[in-house]
C-alpha positions as CSV (number, residue, x, y, z in Angstrom):
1,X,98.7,104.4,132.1
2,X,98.7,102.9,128.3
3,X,96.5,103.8,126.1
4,X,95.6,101.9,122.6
5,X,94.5,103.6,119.7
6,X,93.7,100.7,116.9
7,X,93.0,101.7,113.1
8,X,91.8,99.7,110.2
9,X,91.3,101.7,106.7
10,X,87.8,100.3,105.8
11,X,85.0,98.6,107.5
12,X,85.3,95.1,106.2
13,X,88.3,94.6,108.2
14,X,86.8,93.4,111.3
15,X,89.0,90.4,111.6
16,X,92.2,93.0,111.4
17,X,90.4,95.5,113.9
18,X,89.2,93.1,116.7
19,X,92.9,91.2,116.3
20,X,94.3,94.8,117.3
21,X,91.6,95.1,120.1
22,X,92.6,92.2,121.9
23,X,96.2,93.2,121.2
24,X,96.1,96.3,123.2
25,X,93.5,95.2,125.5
26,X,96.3,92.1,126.4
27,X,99.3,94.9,126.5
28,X,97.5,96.1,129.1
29,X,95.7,99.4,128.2
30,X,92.9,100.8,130.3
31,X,91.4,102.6,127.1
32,X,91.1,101.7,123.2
33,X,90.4,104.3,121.1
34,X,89.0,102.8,118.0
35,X,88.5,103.8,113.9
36,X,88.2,102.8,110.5
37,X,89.0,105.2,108.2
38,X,91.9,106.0,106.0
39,X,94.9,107.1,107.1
40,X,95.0,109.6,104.4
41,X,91.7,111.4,105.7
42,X,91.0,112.6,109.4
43,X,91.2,110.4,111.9
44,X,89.1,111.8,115.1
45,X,89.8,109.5,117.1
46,X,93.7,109.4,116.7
47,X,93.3,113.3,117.8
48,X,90.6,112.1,121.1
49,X,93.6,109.6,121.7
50,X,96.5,112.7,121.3
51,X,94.4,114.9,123.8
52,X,93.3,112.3,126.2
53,X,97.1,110.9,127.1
54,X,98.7,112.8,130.3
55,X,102.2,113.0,131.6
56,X,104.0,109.4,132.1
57,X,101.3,107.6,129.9
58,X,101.8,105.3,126.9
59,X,100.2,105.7,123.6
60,X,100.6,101.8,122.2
61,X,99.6,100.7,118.6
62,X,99.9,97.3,117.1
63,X,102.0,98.2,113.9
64,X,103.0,101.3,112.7
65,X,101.0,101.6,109.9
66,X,98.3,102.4,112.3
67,X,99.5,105.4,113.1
68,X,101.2,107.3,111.1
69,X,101.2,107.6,106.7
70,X,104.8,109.2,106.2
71,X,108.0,110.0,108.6
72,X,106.5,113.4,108.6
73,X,103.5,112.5,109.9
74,X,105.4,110.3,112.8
75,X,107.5,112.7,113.5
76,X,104.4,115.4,114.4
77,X,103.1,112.8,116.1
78,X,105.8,112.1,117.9
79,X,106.8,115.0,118.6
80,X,103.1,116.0,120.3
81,X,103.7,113.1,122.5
82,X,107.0,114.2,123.8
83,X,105.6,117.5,124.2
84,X,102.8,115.6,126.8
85,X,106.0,114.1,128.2
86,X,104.2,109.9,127.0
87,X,105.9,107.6,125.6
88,X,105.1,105.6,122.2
89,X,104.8,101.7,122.4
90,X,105.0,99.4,118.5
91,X,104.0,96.0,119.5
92,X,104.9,94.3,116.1
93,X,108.4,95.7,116.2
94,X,108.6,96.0,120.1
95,X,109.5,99.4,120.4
96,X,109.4,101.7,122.8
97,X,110.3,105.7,123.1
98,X,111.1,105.4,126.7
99,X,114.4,104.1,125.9
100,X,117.0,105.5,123.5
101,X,117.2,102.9,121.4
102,X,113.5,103.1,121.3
103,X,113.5,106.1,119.7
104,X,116.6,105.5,117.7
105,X,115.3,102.6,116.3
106,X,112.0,104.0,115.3
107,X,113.6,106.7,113.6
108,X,115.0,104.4,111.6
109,X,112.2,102.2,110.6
110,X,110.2,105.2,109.8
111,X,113.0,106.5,107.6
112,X,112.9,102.8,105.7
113,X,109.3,103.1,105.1
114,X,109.3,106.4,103.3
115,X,112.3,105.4,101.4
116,X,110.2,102.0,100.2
117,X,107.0,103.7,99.5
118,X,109.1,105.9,97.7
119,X,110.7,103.1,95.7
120,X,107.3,101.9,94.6
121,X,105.5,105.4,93.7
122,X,108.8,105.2,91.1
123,X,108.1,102.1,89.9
124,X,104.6,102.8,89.5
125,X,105.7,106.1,87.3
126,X,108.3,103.7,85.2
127,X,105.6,101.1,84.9
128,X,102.9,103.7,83.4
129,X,105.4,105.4,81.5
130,X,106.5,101.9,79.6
131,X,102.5,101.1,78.7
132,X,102.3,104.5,77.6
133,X,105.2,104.1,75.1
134,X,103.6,100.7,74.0
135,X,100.5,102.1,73.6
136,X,99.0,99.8,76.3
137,X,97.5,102.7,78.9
138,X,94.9,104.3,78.1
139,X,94.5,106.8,80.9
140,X,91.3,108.1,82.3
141,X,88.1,108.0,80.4
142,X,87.9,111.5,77.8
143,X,86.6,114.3,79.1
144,X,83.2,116.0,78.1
145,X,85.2,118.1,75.9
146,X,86.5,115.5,74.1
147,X,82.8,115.3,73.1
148,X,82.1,118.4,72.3
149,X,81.2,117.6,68.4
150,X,78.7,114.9,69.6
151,X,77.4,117.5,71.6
152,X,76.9,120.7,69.3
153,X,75.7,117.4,66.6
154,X,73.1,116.1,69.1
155,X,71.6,119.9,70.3
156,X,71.4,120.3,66.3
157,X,69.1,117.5,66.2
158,X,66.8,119.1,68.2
159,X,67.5,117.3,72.1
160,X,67.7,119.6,75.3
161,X,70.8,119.7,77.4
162,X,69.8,117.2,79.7
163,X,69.1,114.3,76.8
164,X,72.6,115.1,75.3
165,X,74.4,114.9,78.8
166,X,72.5,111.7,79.6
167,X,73.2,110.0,75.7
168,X,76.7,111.2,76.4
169,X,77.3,110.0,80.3
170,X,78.3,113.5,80.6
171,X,76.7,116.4,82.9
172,X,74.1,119.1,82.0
173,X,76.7,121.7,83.1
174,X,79.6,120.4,80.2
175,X,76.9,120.6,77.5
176,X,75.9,123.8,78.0
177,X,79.5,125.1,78.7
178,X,80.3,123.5,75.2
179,X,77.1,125.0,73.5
180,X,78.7,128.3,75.0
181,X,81.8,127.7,73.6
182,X,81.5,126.8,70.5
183,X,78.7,129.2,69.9
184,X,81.0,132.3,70.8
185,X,83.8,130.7,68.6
């Protein structure tokens, strides 16, 4: 039997998700199981999907970005499927775990895309690093401590917690832990 299990990460990809439908439902599956949510998050229906395929079945996905984040995360995956004795389909790539090269192949591929996202989390670093030196990145907005003189300034003129947190876009529970803090010190 093959089953589909389609993915997109957000609901505004409909175009994506029903692309993928069809997909699967034209590979021949008797059942789609369907989400859109992150990969990063859990995916219910990914684990319906794992649970539901029986000995000699196919678990097929369009690409594999679908289904899996990292190599680790293929590898588990893959791994719980041969476990159930089924088989893995990638229409994009057209491969298939029933045959060696199948399974060599996707080996590979999954290696490749760790190695490039890898690759790009570096570049990202290098990139932030180089704005940094030229003073270009300014990092996340300062914390409520950052504030804190603001703070003790504002309770001096007389305003509760909540005025101060609100003047300050900060919450009741940093202006009170500064009022602590600097009261104590």
């Amino acid at each position: 039997m093959f089953i589909g299990y389609a993915r997109t990460s957000t609901i505004e990809q409909v175009a994506g998700f029903e692309s993928q439908i069809k997909e699967l439902e034209d590979a021949g599956c008797s059942e789609v199981f369907r989400e859109q949510v992150s990969s990063v998050g859990k995916r219910p229906k990914l684990d319906e999907a794992m649970t539901f395929v029986r000995n000699g079945d196919t678990l097929i996905v369009t690409k594999l970005d679908r289904l899996a984040r990292s190599v680790k995360d293929l590898n588990d995956i893959v791994a719980r499927l041969n476990e159930k004795g089924v088989n893995l389909k990638i229409l994009a790539i057209n491969i298939d775990t029933a045959t060696p090269t199948g399974k060599l192949m996707l080996n590979m591929l999954g290696s490749i895309a760790e190695f490039e996202r890898e690759l790009m989390l570096e570049r990202q670093r290098e990139g932030i690093a180089k704005a940094k030196s030229e003073g270009k990145y300014k990092g996340r907005k300062p914390t409520a401590m950052d504030q804190s003189d603001k703070v003790m300034e504002l309770l001096g003129q007389g305003h509760n917690a909540p005025t101060v947190a609100g003047l300050l876009e900060i919450g009741v529970a940093s202006v009170y832990r500064i009022k602590k803090l600097k009261s104590a010190g």
